[in-house]
C-alpha positions in Angstrom: 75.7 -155.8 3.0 73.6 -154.1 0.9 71.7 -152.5 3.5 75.0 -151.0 4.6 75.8 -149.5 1.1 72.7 -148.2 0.8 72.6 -146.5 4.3 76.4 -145.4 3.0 74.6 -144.1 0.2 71.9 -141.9 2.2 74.4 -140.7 4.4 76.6 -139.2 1.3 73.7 -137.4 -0.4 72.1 -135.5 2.6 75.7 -134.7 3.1 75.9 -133.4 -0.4 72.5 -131.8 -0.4 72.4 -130.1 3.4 75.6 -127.5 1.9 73.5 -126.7 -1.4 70.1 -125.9 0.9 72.4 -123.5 3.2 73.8 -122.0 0.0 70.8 -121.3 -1.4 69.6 -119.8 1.6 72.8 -117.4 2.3 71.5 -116.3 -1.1 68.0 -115.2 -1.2 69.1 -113.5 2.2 71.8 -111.2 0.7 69.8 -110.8 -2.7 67.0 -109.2 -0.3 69.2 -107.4 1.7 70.8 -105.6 -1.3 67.6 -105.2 -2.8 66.9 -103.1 0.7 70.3 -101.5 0.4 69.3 -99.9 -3.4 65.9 -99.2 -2.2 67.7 -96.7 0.5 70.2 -95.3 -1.9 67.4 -94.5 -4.6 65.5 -92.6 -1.7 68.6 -91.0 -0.7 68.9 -90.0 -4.2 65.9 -88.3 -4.6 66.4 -86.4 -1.0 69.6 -85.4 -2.3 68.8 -83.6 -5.5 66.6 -81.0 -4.0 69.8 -80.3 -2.0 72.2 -80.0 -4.7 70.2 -76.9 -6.6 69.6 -75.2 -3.4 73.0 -75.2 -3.1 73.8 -74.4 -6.4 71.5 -70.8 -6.0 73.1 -70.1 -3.0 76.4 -70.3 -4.3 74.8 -68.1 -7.0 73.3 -65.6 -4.5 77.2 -65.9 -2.6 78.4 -64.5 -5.7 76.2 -62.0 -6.6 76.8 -60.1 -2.8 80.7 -60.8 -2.6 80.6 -58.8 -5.6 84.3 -58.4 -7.5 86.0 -62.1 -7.3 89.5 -61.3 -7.9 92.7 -63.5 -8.3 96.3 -64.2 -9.7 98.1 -67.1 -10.5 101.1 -68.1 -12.6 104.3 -70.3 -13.7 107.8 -69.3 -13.5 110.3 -71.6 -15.0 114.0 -71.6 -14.5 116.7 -73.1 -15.8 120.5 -73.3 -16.0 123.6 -75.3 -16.7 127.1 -74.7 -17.1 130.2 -76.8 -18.6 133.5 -77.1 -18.1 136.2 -78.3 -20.3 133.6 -80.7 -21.9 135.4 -81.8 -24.6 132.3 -83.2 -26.0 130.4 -80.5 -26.6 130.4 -77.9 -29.4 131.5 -74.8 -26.7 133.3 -76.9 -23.4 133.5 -74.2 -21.7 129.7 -72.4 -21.9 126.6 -71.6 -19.0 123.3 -71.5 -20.3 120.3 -69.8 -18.6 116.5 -69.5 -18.7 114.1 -67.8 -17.5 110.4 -68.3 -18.3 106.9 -66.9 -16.8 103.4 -66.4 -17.1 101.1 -64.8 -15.2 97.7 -64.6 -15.0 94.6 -62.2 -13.3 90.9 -61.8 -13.0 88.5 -59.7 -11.9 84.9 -61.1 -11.9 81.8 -59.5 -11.0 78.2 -61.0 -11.0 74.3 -59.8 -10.4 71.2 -61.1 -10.9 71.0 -59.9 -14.6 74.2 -58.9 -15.7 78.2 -60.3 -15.3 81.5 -58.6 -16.3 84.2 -60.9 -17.0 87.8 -59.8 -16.8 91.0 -61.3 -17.5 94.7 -60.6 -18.8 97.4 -62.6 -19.5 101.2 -61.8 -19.4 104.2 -64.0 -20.7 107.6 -63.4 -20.4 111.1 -64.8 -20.9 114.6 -64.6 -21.3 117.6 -66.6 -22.5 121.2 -66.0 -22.5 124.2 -68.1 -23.8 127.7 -67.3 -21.8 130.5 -69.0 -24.3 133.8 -69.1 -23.3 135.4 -67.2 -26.3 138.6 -65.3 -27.2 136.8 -61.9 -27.0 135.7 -61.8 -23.5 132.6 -60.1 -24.0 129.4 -61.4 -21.1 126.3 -62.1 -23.6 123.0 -60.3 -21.9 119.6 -61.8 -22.1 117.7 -61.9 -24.7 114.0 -61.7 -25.3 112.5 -65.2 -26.4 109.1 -64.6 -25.1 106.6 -61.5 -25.2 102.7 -62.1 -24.9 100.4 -59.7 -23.9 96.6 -60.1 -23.7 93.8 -58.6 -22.3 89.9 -59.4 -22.5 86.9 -57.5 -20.9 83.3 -59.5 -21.6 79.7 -58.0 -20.5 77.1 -59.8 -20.9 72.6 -58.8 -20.0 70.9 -61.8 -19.3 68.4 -63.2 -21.8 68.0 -66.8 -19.3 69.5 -68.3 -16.9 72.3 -69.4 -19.5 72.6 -67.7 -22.1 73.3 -63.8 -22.1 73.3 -60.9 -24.8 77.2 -59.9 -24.4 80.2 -57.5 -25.5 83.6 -57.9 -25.5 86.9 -56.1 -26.1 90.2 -58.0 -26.6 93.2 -56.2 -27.4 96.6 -59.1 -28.0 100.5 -57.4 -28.6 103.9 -57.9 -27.0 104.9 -55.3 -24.0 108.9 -55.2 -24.2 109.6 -54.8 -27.6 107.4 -54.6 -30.9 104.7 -52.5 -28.9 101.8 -52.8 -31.2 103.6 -54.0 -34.2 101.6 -55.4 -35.0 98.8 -55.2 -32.4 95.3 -56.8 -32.7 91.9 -55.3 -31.2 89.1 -57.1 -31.3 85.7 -55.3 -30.4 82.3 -57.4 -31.1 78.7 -58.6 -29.8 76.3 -61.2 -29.8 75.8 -63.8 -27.5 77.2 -65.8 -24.3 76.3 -69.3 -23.6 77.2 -70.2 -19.6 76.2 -74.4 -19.6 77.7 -75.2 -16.4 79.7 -72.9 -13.8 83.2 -73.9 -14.9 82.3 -73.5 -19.1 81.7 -70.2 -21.1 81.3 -70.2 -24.4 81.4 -66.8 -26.7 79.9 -66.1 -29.8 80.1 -62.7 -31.4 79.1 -62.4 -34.8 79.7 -59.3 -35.4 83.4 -58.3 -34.8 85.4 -55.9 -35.8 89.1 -56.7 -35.9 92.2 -54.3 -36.2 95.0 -54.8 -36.6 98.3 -52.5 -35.7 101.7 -52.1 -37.1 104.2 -51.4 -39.6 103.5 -53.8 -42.3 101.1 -52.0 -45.1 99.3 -55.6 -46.1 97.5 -56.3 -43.1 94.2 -54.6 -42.9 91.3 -54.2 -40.6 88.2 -56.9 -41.2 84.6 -57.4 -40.1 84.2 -61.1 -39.2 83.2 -63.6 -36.5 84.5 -64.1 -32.7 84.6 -67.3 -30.8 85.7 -68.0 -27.4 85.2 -70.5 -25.2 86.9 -70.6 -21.4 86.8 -73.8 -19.6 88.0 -75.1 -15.7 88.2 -78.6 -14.5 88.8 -79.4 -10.7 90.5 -83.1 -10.6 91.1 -85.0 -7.9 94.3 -84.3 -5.3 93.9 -80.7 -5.8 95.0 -80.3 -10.0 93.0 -77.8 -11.5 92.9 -77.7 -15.8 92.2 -74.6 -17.3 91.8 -74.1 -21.0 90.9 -71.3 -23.4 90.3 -70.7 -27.2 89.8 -68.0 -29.0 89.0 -67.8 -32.8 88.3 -65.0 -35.6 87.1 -65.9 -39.0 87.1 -62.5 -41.8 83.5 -62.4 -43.7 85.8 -61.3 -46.8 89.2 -63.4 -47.7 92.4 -61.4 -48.6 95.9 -62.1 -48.4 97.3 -62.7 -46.4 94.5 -64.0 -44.2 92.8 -62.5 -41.0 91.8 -65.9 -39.9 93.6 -66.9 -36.6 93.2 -68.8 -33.3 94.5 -69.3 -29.9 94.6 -72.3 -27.4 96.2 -72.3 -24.2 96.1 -75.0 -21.8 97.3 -75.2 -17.8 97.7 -77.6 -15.8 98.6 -77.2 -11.8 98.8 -79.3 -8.7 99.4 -77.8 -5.0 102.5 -78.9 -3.0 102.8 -77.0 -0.7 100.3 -74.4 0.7 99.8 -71.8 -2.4 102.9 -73.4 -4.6 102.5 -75.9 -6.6 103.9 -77.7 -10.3 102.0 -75.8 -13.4 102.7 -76.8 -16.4 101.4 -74.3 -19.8 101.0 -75.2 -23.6 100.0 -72.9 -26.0 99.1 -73.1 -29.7 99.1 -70.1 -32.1 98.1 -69.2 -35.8 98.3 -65.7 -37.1 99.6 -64.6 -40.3 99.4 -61.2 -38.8 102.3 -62.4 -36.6 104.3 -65.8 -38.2 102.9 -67.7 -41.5 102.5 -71.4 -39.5 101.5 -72.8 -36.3 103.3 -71.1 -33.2 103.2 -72.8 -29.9 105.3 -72.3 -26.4 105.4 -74.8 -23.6 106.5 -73.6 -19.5 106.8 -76.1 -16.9 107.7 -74.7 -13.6 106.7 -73.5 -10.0 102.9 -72.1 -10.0 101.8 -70.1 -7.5 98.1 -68.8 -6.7 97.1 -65.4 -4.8 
């Protein structure tokens, strides 16, 4: 009997032991065989990087005999709606209906020692309230939106990054209030280019004017900061953000100081048209004593 348990007992542990040995096996084998695999990759690696900055100069050389690279894009946002005999409402009987766009341009041109940066930015839009009152008049649109601004920045290069540059930035509205007020920005220092898709600006010495009616704004010697970044994301949405400063060396009231940062966001959905979606924030006392800020969300299209 007790030969039999103990022959029971054998049978049980090479049982128990034969799965642990195989185990252990399987796993020195795919241990080595991923050691292999990262091996490969960390070679691949090191082929690869060469690759990436002789692409990177040819892109650079692609730009520099293209010459002008030129585009347009924008956002146009519409939107109506109309009731009738809503008892509701404050007007039952009333159509409401906006229209909203911005539009944007460039004209870049690079060489081996110089660039010349171009850009201007136009937005525009309307509103108009029909109410169905006694006196029968039709309301016409009227103006809720006026934004223009162009920039021009030349820059010598010092390195590969960073650049001795000019620029000339002139900000008013185009429809109405031409130039009142109007701001002018003219100022030089230096250009820092990091990465492809990132410029940063940094003029300190800027002289800012500024136009109009109103007798206690004046013109100011101060500092100039910009900085224009593009992000490519995944399934075709591109992010574009800008930011523009000027800080007065001397303080008066009301205050110089003011900044502007507009953001974009985009997606293609068909061929050139897509969703783009635009936030803007704004201080100038020159303009409004606060923060001003405008948001479009609409149809983009890109030329």
């Amino acid at each position: 009997m007790w030969k039999n348990v103990s022959f029971l007992i054998l049978i049980f542990l090479f049982l128990g032991v034969n799965p642990s040995l195989a185990q252990q096996k399987n796993l020195v084998e795919f241990k080595s065989k991923k050691d292999s695999i990262d091996a490969e990759i960390s070679q691949l690696k090191k082929k690869l990087k060469p690759l990436e900055k002789e692409s990177k100069k040819l892109k650079t050389r692609i730009e520099i005999l293209e010459g002008w690279n030129t585009g347009t894009f924008g956002t146009i946002g519409f939107n109506q709606s109309a009731f009738n005999n809503w008892v509701k409402g404050r007007n039952p009987n009333a159509t409401s209906t906006t229209i909203r766009g911005t539009f944007n341009g460039f004209a870049n041109k690079k060489t081996e020692k110089s660039f010349w940066r171009n850009a201007g930015i136009l937005n525009l839009g309307w509103q108009r309230l029909d109410i169905d009152s006694e006196e029968g008049e039709d309301p016409s649109f009227e103006k809720t939106t006026d934004i223009l601004k162009i920039t021009s920045l030349y820059g010598r290069n010092i390195t590969k990054k960073v650049a001795f540059s000019a620029q000339g930035e002139y900000n008013t509205a185009i429809l109405t209030n031409l130039n009142n007020p109007g701001i002018l920005d003219l100022g030089t220092g230096i250009t820092w280019n990091p990465k492809s898709n990132l410029v940063i600006t940094l003029h300190p010495i800027n002289y800012h004017w500024v136009f109009g009616e109103n007798p206690d704004f004046e013109n100011a010697l101060g500092s100039k900061v910009t900085v224009d970044y593009v992000l490519k994301l995944p399934y075709g949405i591109t992010w574009r953000s800008n930011l523009t400063g000027f800080i007065p060396y001397r303080e008066q009231e009301p205050s110089l100081r003011e900044f502007t940062w507009v953001n974009g966001l985009s997606f293609s959905a068909w061929k050139a048209i897509g969703v783009g979606i635009e936030y803007a924030l704004r201080n100038a006392d020159v303009e409004f004593d606060g923060i001003q800020s405008y948001f479009v969300l609409g149809l983009s299209y890109n030329i």
